[in-house]
C-alpha positions in Angstrom: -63.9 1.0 -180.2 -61.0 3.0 -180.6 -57.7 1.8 -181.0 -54.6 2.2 -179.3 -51.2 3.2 -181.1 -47.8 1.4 -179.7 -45.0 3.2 -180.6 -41.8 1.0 -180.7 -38.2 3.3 -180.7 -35.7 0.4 -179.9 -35.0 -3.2 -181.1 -36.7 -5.6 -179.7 -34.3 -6.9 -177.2 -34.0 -3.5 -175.5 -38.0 -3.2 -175.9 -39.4 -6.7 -174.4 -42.7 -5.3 -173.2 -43.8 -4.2 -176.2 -44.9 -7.8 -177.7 -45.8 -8.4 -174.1 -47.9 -5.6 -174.0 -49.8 -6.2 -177.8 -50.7 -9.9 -176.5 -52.3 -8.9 -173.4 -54.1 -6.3 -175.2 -55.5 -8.9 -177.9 -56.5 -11.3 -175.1 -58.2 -8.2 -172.9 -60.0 -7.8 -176.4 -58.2 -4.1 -177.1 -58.2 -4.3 -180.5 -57.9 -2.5 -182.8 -54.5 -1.6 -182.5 -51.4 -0.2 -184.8 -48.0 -0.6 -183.9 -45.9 2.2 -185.4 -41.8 1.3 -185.4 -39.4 4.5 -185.2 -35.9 5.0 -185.2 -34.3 1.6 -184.6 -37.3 0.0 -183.8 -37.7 -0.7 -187.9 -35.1 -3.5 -186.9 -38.1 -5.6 -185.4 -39.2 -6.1 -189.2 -35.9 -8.2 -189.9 -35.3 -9.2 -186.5 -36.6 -12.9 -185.3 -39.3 -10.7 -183.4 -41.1 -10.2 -187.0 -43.1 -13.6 -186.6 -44.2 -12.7 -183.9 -45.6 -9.1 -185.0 -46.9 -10.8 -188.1 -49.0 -12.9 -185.7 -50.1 -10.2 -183.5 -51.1 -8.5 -187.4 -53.3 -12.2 -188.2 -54.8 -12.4 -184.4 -56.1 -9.0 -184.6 -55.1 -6.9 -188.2 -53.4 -4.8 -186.3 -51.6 -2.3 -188.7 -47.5 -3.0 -188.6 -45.8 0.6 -189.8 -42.1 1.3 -190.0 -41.5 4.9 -190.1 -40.2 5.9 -193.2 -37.2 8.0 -192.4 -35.8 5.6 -189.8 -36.5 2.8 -192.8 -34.3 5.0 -195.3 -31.8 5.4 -192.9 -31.2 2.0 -191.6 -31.9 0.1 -195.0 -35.0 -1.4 -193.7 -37.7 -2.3 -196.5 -41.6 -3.4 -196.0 -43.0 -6.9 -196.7 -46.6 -7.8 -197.2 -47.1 -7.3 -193.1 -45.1 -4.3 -192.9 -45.7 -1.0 -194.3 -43.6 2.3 -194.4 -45.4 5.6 -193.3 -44.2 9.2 -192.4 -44.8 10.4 -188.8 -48.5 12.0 -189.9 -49.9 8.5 -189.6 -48.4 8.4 -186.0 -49.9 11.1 -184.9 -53.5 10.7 -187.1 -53.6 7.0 -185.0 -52.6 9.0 -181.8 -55.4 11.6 -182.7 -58.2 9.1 -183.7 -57.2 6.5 -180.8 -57.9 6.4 -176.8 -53.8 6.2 -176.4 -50.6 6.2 -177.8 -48.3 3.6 -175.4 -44.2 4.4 -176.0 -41.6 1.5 -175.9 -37.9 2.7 -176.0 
């Protein structure tokens, strides 16, 4: 199956539907599924919200990737759950997957 790409631009309390969105694709069986965080969206890996991305990651191993630019610029570093990627792997998960879904 091939996976879908969300790409998160905002923090999370301008981009709601985005966790919204990962859980109904989890329980429609969608997986796999990456969830790439640009521009202020790398705020989600120090925001509350980052439990809840770390449990879409467990439910599904969904791949959590701040982009690494935004994460330079806004001081944002990874953790075990999140890694830091340049916009190639963005577009190799848009390329390789069914869909790349926009939040922001």
């Amino acid at each position: 199956m091939k996976s879908i790409a969300l790409l998160i631009k905002d923090q999370s309390a301008k981009t709601p539907a985005a966790l919204r969105y990962a859980k109904a694709l989890i329980s429609a069986d969608c997986a796999p599924l990456s969830v790439f965080f640009y521009g202020r969206g790398v705020y989600q890996a120090e925001e509350a919200i980052h439990k809840d991305w770390r449990e879409i990651q467990r439910l599904c191993g969904a791949s959590l990737i701040l982009c690494s630019a935004s994460a330079e610029k806004f001081g944002i570093s990874a953790d075990a759950e999140f890694e830091i990627a340049g916009l190639g792997e963005l577009i190799a998960n848009g390329l390789n997957g069914t869909r790349v879904i926009s939040f922001g």
